[in-house]
N, C-alpha and C positions, 0 to 999 in steps of 0.2 A: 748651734742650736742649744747645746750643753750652756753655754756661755749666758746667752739671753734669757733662757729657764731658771739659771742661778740669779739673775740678776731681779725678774721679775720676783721672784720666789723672799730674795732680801727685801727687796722692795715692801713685801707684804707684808714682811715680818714689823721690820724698823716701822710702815706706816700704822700698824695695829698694836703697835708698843706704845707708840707717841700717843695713838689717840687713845689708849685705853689706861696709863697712867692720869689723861686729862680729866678723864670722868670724874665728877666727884662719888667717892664713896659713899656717901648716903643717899645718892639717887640726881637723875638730872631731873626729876619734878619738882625736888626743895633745896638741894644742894645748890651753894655756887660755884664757878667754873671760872678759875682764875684765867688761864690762857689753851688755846690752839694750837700747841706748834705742828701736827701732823699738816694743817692746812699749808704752811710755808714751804715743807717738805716737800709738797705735794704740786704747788707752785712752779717750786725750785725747777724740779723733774720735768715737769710741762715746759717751762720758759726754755730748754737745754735737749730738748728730746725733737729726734724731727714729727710734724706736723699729723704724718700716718702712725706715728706713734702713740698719738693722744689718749684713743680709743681704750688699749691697753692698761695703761696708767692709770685712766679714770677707772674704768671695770673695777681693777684690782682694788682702788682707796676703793670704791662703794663698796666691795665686800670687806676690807680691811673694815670701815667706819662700823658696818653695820656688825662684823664678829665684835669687835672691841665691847661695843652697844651690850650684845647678847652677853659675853665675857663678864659683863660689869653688874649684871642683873637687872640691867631693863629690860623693858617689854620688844614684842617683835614689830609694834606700832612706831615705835620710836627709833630700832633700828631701820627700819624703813625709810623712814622724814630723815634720817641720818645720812643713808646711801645718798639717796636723790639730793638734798641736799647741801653737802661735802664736794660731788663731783659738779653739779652747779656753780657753786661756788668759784671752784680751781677752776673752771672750763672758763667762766666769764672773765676769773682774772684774768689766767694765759693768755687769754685773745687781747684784753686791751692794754696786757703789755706788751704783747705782740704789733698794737698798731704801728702805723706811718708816724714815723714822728718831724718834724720839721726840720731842715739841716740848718745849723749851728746855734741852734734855741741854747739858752741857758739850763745850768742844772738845775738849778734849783727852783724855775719853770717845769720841766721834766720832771721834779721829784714829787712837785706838789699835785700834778696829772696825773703820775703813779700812785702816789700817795693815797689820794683821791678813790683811783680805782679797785685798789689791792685791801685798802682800808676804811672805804665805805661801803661804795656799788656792791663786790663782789659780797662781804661777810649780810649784807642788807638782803641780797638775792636771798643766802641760805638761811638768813632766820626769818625770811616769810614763812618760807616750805617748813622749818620746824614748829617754828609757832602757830601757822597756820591747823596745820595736819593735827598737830596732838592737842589744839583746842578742839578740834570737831570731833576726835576718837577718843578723846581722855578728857576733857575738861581743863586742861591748864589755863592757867590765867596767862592771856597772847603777850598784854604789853611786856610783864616780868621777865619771860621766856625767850620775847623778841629779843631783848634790852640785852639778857645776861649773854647770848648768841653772842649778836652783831660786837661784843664789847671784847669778849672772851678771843674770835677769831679774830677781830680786826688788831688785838695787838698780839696774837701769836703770828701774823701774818705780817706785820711788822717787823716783829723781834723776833721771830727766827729764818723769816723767808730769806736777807742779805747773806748773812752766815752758811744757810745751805746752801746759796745761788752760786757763792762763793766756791764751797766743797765741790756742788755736782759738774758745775761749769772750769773745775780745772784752776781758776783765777786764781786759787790760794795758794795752791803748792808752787805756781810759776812764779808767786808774789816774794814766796819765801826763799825762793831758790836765790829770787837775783837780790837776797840783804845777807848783808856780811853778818858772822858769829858775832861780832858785837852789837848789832842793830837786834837782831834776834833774840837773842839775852837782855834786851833791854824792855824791848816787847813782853817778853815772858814773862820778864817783873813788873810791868804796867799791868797786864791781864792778871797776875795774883795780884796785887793789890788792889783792884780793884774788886777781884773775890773777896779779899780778905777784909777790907773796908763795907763791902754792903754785908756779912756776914755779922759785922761788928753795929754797924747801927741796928740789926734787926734785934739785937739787945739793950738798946738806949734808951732811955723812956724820954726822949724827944729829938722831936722831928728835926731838929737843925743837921742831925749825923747821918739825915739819907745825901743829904749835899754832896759829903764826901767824894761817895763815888762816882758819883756823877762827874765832880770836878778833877778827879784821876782818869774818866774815861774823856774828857774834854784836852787834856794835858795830851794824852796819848793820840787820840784823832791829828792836834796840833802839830804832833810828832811825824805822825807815821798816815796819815790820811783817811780816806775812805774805807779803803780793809782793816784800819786798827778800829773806825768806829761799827763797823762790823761785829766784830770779834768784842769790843767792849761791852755792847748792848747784848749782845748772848751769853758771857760771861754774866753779868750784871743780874741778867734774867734765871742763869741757872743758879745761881749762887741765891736768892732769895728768896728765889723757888724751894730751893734745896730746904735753907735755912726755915723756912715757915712748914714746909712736909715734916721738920725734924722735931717742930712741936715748939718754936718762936712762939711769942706775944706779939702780934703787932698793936699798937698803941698808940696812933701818934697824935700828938697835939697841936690841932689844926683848927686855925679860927671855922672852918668850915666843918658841917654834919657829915660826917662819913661813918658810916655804920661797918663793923666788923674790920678784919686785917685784907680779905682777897679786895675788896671795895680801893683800898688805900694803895694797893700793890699795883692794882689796874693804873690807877691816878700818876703813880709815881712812874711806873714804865711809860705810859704817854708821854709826860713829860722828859722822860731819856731818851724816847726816841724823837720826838720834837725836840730837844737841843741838840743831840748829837750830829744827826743824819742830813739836816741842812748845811750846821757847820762843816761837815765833812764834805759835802757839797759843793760851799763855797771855796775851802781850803783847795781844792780840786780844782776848780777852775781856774784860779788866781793860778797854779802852779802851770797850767797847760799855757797860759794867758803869756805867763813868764817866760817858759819855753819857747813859745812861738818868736816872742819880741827878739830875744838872743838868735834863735835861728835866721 
Protein backbone atom coordinates (compact mmCIF):
# COMPACT_ATOMS: atom_id res chain seq x y z
CA UNK A 1 0.00 0.00 0.00
CA UNK A 2 3.00 2.29 1.27
CA UNK A 3 4.48 1.20 -2.05
CA UNK A 4 1.78 2.28 -4.56
CA UNK A 5 0.95 5.71 -2.61
CA UNK A 6 4.69 6.55 -3.21
CA UNK A 7 4.42 5.64 -6.60
CA UNK A 8 1.27 7.43 -7.30
CA UNK A 9 2.19 10.31 -5.29
CA UNK A 10 5.85 10.63 -7.70
CA UNK A 11 3.78 10.15 -10.43
CA UNK A 12 2.01 13.56 -9.54
CA UNK A 13 4.84 15.16 -8.87
CA UNK A 14 7.05 14.44 -12.14
CA UNK A 15 3.52 14.73 -14.26
CA UNK A 16 2.75 18.53 -12.75
CA UNK A 17 6.48 19.34 -13.17
CA UNK A 18 6.52 18.49 -16.84
CA UNK A 19 3.36 19.97 -17.47
CA UNK A 20 3.97 23.14 -15.62
CA UNK A 21 7.54 24.02 -16.94
CA UNK A 22 5.50 23.50 -20.49
CA UNK A 23 3.25 26.54 -19.93
CA UNK A 24 4.47 29.35 -21.43
CA UNK A 25 5.15 32.11 -18.95
CA UNK A 26 3.29 34.84 -20.31
CA UNK A 27 0.01 32.96 -20.51
CA UNK A 28 -1.59 30.10 -22.62
CA UNK A 29 -3.98 32.93 -24.38
CA UNK A 30 -0.92 34.71 -26.34
CA UNK A 31 2.06 32.70 -25.24
CA UNK A 32 3.46 29.86 -27.49
CA UNK A 33 3.93 26.43 -26.33
CA UNK A 34 6.88 24.73 -27.73
CA UNK A 35 6.13 21.00 -26.58
CA UNK A 36 4.05 18.49 -24.28
CA UNK A 37 6.23 16.00 -22.75
CA UNK A 38 3.82 15.33 -19.58
CA UNK A 39 1.52 13.96 -22.48
CA UNK A 40 4.22 11.04 -23.50
CA UNK A 41 4.85 10.47 -19.79
CA UNK A 42 1.59 9.92 -19.35
CA UNK A 43 1.28 7.62 -22.30
CA UNK A 44 4.14 5.84 -21.40
CA UNK A 45 2.31 4.91 -17.76
CA UNK A 46 -0.94 3.80 -19.56
CA UNK A 47 0.66 1.67 -22.36
CA UNK A 48 2.79 -0.32 -19.15
CA UNK A 49 0.27 -0.16 -16.46
CA UNK A 50 -2.52 -2.97 -16.33
CA UNK A 51 -5.90 -1.98 -17.74
CA UNK A 52 -7.69 -1.54 -14.02
CA UNK A 53 -5.12 0.83 -13.53
CA UNK A 54 -5.98 3.38 -16.03
CA UNK A 55 -8.58 5.03 -14.00
CA UNK A 56 -5.91 5.98 -11.39
CA UNK A 57 -3.31 7.40 -13.68
CA UNK A 58 -5.87 9.37 -15.71
CA UNK A 59 -7.42 11.04 -12.14
CA UNK A 60 -4.05 11.88 -10.99
CA UNK A 61 -2.68 13.92 -14.73
CA UNK A 62 -6.31 15.53 -14.72
CA UNK A 63 -5.48 16.91 -11.29
CA UNK A 64 -1.77 17.15 -12.14
CA UNK A 65 -2.68 19.15 -15.62
CA UNK A 66 -5.18 21.16 -13.97
CA UNK A 67 -2.74 22.36 -10.56
CA UNK A 68 0.18 22.86 -13.03
CA UNK A 69 -2.83 25.37 -15.07
CA UNK A 70 -3.65 26.94 -11.59
CA UNK A 71 0.38 27.14 -10.54
CA UNK A 72 1.11 28.92 -13.72
CA UNK A 73 -1.52 31.69 -13.39
CA UNK A 74 -4.35 30.75 -15.61
CA UNK A 75 -7.74 30.83 -15.06
CA UNK A 76 -9.93 27.83 -13.38
CA UNK A 77 -11.74 27.71 -17.05
CA UNK A 78 -8.69 26.58 -18.65
CA UNK A 79 -7.61 24.39 -15.88
CA UNK A 80 -10.69 22.71 -16.48
CA UNK A 81 -10.52 22.15 -20.61
CA UNK A 82 -6.95 21.05 -19.38
CA UNK A 83 -8.07 18.11 -17.02
CA UNK A 84 -10.79 16.75 -19.43
CA UNK A 85 -8.67 17.35 -22.06
CA UNK A 86 -5.09 15.76 -21.18
CA UNK A 87 -6.77 12.51 -19.89
CA UNK A 88 -8.73 12.35 -23.29
CA UNK A 89 -6.05 12.55 -24.96
CA UNK A 90 -3.80 9.81 -23.04
CA UNK A 91 -6.94 7.55 -22.80
CA UNK A 92 -7.64 7.57 -26.63
CA UNK A 93 -3.97 7.21 -27.33
CA UNK A 94 -3.45 4.14 -24.82
CA UNK A 95 -6.33 2.41 -26.38
CA UNK A 96 -5.27 2.58 -29.97
CA UNK A 97 -1.92 1.61 -28.97
CA UNK A 98 -3.29 -0.99 -27.29
CA UNK A 99 -5.11 -2.32 -30.48
CA UNK A 100 -5.02 -5.90 -32.22
CA UNK A 101 -2.31 -5.47 -34.45
CA UNK A 102 -1.85 -7.88 -37.37
CA UNK A 103 0.78 -10.76 -36.91
CA UNK A 104 4.11 -10.12 -38.79
CA UNK A 105 2.95 -6.66 -40.43
CA UNK A 106 6.05 -4.55 -40.89
CA UNK A 107 7.51 -1.80 -38.76
CA UNK A 108 7.37 0.70 -40.30
CA UNK A 109 3.46 -0.16 -41.31
CA UNK A 110 3.04 -0.16 -37.53
CA UNK A 111 4.88 3.02 -36.96
CA UNK A 112 3.05 5.04 -39.38
CA UNK A 113 -0.50 3.49 -37.56
CA UNK A 114 0.99 4.64 -34.29
CA UNK A 115 2.26 7.48 -35.58
CA UNK A 116 -0.98 8.33 -36.81
CA UNK A 117 -2.60 7.79 -33.61
CA UNK A 118 -0.45 9.05 -30.87
CA UNK A 119 0.36 12.21 -33.15
CA UNK A 120 -2.81 13.08 -34.74
CA UNK A 121 -6.08 11.44 -33.47
CA UNK A 122 -5.24 11.57 -29.92
CA UNK A 123 -3.35 15.53 -29.64
CA UNK A 124 -6.69 16.51 -32.35
CA UNK A 125 -9.22 14.83 -29.62
CA UNK A 126 -7.51 17.36 -26.82
CA UNK A 127 -7.47 20.53 -28.80
CA UNK A 128 -11.00 20.36 -29.69
CA UNK A 129 -11.98 20.33 -25.89
CA UNK A 130 -9.44 23.19 -25.42
CA UNK A 131 -10.23 25.18 -28.00
CA UNK A 132 -13.48 24.40 -28.09
CA UNK A 133 -14.27 25.41 -24.09
CA UNK A 134 -12.16 28.46 -23.73
CA UNK A 135 -13.71 30.08 -27.20
CA UNK A 136 -17.28 29.83 -25.56
CA UNK A 137 -15.85 31.06 -21.76
CA UNK A 138 -13.17 33.41 -22.76
CA UNK A 139 -13.02 34.34 -26.38
CA UNK A 140 -9.89 32.80 -27.70
CA UNK A 141 -9.47 32.69 -31.06
CA UNK A 142 -10.25 28.42 -31.77
CA UNK A 143 -8.27 28.01 -34.93
CA UNK A 144 -4.82 29.60 -33.19
CA UNK A 145 -5.42 27.69 -29.94
CA UNK A 146 -6.45 24.50 -31.96
CA UNK A 147 -3.18 24.81 -34.07
CA UNK A 148 -0.66 25.69 -31.08
CA UNK A 149 -2.52 22.40 -28.93
CA UNK A 150 -2.48 19.71 -31.57
CA UNK A 151 1.26 20.92 -32.73
CA UNK A 152 2.78 21.40 -29.07
CA UNK A 153 1.35 17.76 -27.99
CA UNK A 154 1.60 15.90 -30.92
CA UNK A 155 5.51 16.30 -30.94
CA UNK A 156 5.89 16.09 -27.22
CA UNK A 157 4.19 12.87 -27.61
CA UNK A 158 6.58 11.99 -30.19
CA UNK A 159 9.69 13.00 -28.70
CA UNK A 160 9.25 12.07 -25.37
CA UNK A 161 6.65 9.17 -25.31
CA UNK A 162 9.64 6.30 -26.92
CA UNK A 163 12.24 7.44 -24.23
CA UNK A 164 9.71 7.18 -21.34
CA UNK A 165 7.99 3.85 -22.87
CA UNK A 166 11.59 2.86 -22.69
CA UNK A 167 12.29 3.86 -18.80
CA UNK A 168 8.75 2.93 -17.37
CA UNK A 169 8.54 -0.53 -19.48
CA UNK A 170 11.97 -1.72 -18.13
CA UNK A 171 13.36 -1.95 -21.91
CA UNK A 172 16.35 0.41 -21.17
CA UNK A 173 18.05 -0.84 -18.30
CA UNK A 174 17.72 -4.69 -19.81
CA UNK A 175 19.15 -2.83 -23.11
CA UNK A 176 22.09 -1.64 -21.17
CA UNK A 177 22.71 -4.26 -19.13
CA UNK A 178 23.29 -6.76 -22.16
CA UNK A 179 26.17 -3.92 -24.00
CA UNK A 180 29.63 -4.27 -23.10
CA UNK A 181 31.56 -1.00 -21.27
CA UNK A 182 32.91 -0.30 -24.53
CA UNK A 183 29.51 -0.25 -26.41
CA UNK A 184 28.16 1.98 -23.55
CA UNK A 185 31.05 4.48 -23.70
CA UNK A 186 30.51 4.82 -27.08
CA UNK A 187 26.76 5.50 -26.77
CA UNK A 188 27.57 7.96 -24.03
CA UNK A 189 29.62 10.00 -26.57
CA UNK A 190 27.19 9.73 -29.38
CA UNK A 191 24.33 11.04 -26.92
CA UNK A 192 26.76 14.23 -25.73
CA UNK A 193 27.58 14.89 -29.01
CA UNK A 194 24.78 15.15 -30.17
CA UNK A 195 23.81 17.54 -27.00
CA UNK A 196 26.80 19.22 -27.59
CA UNK A 197 26.26 19.81 -31.57
CA UNK A 198 22.49 21.09 -31.21
CA UNK A 199 23.60 23.24 -28.29
CA UNK A 200 26.17 24.70 -30.94
CA UNK A 201 24.05 25.32 -33.90
CA UNK A 202 21.43 27.05 -31.67
CA UNK A 203 24.32 29.73 -31.79
CA UNK A 204 24.84 29.74 -35.70
CA UNK A 205 23.28 32.24 -37.65
CA UNK A 206 22.49 29.55 -40.26
CA UNK A 207 20.46 26.88 -40.66
CA UNK A 208 22.95 24.38 -42.41
CA UNK A 209 24.29 23.66 -38.43
CA UNK A 210 20.86 22.15 -37.20
CA UNK A 211 22.04 19.20 -39.80
CA UNK A 212 24.47 18.31 -37.59
CA UNK A 213 22.80 16.65 -34.99
CA UNK A 214 20.59 15.11 -36.70
CA UNK A 215 23.32 13.35 -38.76
CA UNK A 216 25.18 12.33 -35.30
CA UNK A 217 21.76 11.02 -33.94
CA UNK A 218 21.40 9.18 -37.55
CA UNK A 219 25.16 7.83 -37.09
CA UNK A 220 24.05 6.44 -33.73
CA UNK A 221 20.61 4.87 -34.61
CA UNK A 222 23.00 3.13 -37.41
CA UNK A 223 24.98 1.92 -34.51
CA UNK A 224 22.98 0.99 -31.92
CA UNK A 225 19.32 0.84 -33.22
CA UNK A 226 15.92 1.61 -31.96
CA UNK A 227 16.86 2.65 -28.22
CA UNK A 228 19.84 4.83 -29.57
CA UNK A 229 17.20 6.72 -31.83
CA UNK A 230 15.11 6.88 -28.73
CA UNK A 231 17.56 8.34 -26.48
CA UNK A 232 18.80 10.65 -29.57
CA UNK A 233 15.56 12.35 -30.23
CA UNK A 234 15.14 13.26 -26.32
CA UNK A 235 18.69 14.19 -26.01
CA UNK A 236 18.28 16.44 -29.05
CA UNK A 237 14.90 17.75 -27.62
CA UNK A 238 16.22 18.49 -24.11
CA UNK A 239 19.36 20.12 -25.32
CA UNK A 240 17.50 22.87 -27.51
CA UNK A 241 14.92 23.03 -25.28
CA UNK A 242 17.50 23.68 -22.56
CA UNK A 243 19.51 25.84 -25.06
CA UNK A 244 16.38 28.37 -26.21
CA UNK A 245 14.96 28.61 -22.07
CA UNK A 246 18.69 29.71 -21.44
CA UNK A 247 17.94 32.77 -23.63
CA UNK A 248 19.40 31.47 -27.51
CA UNK A 249 18.35 33.50 -30.64
CA UNK A 250 16.88 31.36 -32.94
CA UNK A 251 17.21 32.65 -36.37
CA UNK A 252 17.22 30.55 -39.13
CA UNK A 253 17.44 31.22 -42.59
CA UNK A 254 14.98 29.42 -44.41
CA UNK A 255 13.59 30.06 -47.89
CA UNK A 256 10.25 29.51 -46.12
CA UNK A 257 8.00 32.27 -43.50
CA UNK A 258 8.54 30.95 -40.25
CA UNK A 259 7.81 33.35 -37.67
CA UNK A 260 9.80 33.47 -34.29
CA UNK A 261 12.39 30.52 -32.69
CA UNK A 262 9.48 27.99 -30.94
CA UNK A 263 7.71 28.05 -34.79
CA UNK A 264 11.30 26.77 -36.18
CA UNK A 265 12.07 24.25 -33.22
CA UNK A 266 8.52 22.54 -33.70
CA UNK A 267 9.51 22.29 -37.66
CA UNK A 268 12.94 20.97 -36.83
CA UNK A 269 11.87 18.30 -34.20
CA UNK A 270 9.33 16.90 -36.86
CA UNK A 271 11.65 16.61 -39.02
CA UNK A 272 14.00 14.46 -36.39
CA UNK A 273 11.51 12.59 -35.62
CA UNK A 274 10.44 11.85 -39.23
CA UNK A 275 14.18 10.80 -39.99
CA UNK A 276 15.16 9.08 -37.18
CA UNK A 277 12.19 6.82 -35.85
CA UNK A 278 11.44 5.20 -39.47
CA UNK A 279 15.20 4.61 -40.01
CA UNK A 280 15.46 3.09 -36.65
CA UNK A 281 12.56 0.97 -37.87
CA UNK A 282 13.80 -0.05 -40.82
CA UNK A 283 17.33 -0.80 -39.21
CA UNK A 284 15.32 -3.12 -36.85
CA UNK A 285 13.81 -5.19 -39.16
CA UNK A 286 16.56 -5.79 -41.48
CA UNK A 287 18.32 -7.04 -38.34
CA UNK A 288 15.42 -9.44 -37.09
CA UNK A 289 15.20 -10.32 -40.89
CA UNK A 290 19.07 -11.26 -40.72
CA UNK A 291 18.60 -13.21 -37.61
CA UNK A 292 15.85 -15.31 -38.63
CA UNK A 293 17.85 -16.25 -42.24
CA UNK A 294 20.98 -17.50 -40.06
CA UNK A 295 18.74 -19.21 -37.53
Amino acid sequence: MIRKSSTALFFLVAYCGLALIALPPEGSATGPMLLWPAAGLLIAILLHAPRQQWPVFLVLAGIGSAAAALLAGEGPYFAGACLVAHTLEAWLAARLLTRRKRQGSELLREWLADAAAIGVIAPVAGGLVVATSMYAVAGWQWFDHFGKYVIAHALGIMVFFPMFSLVVGGSLERWLKRQSPARLLEMVAFLALVAITMCWAMWQPWSGAYLVPVLVAMIATCRFGMTAASMAIFVLAISAWGADEAGTLVQPILPMDLSGGTQFLQFYFAVAVICLQPLAGHITQNRRLAKALQD
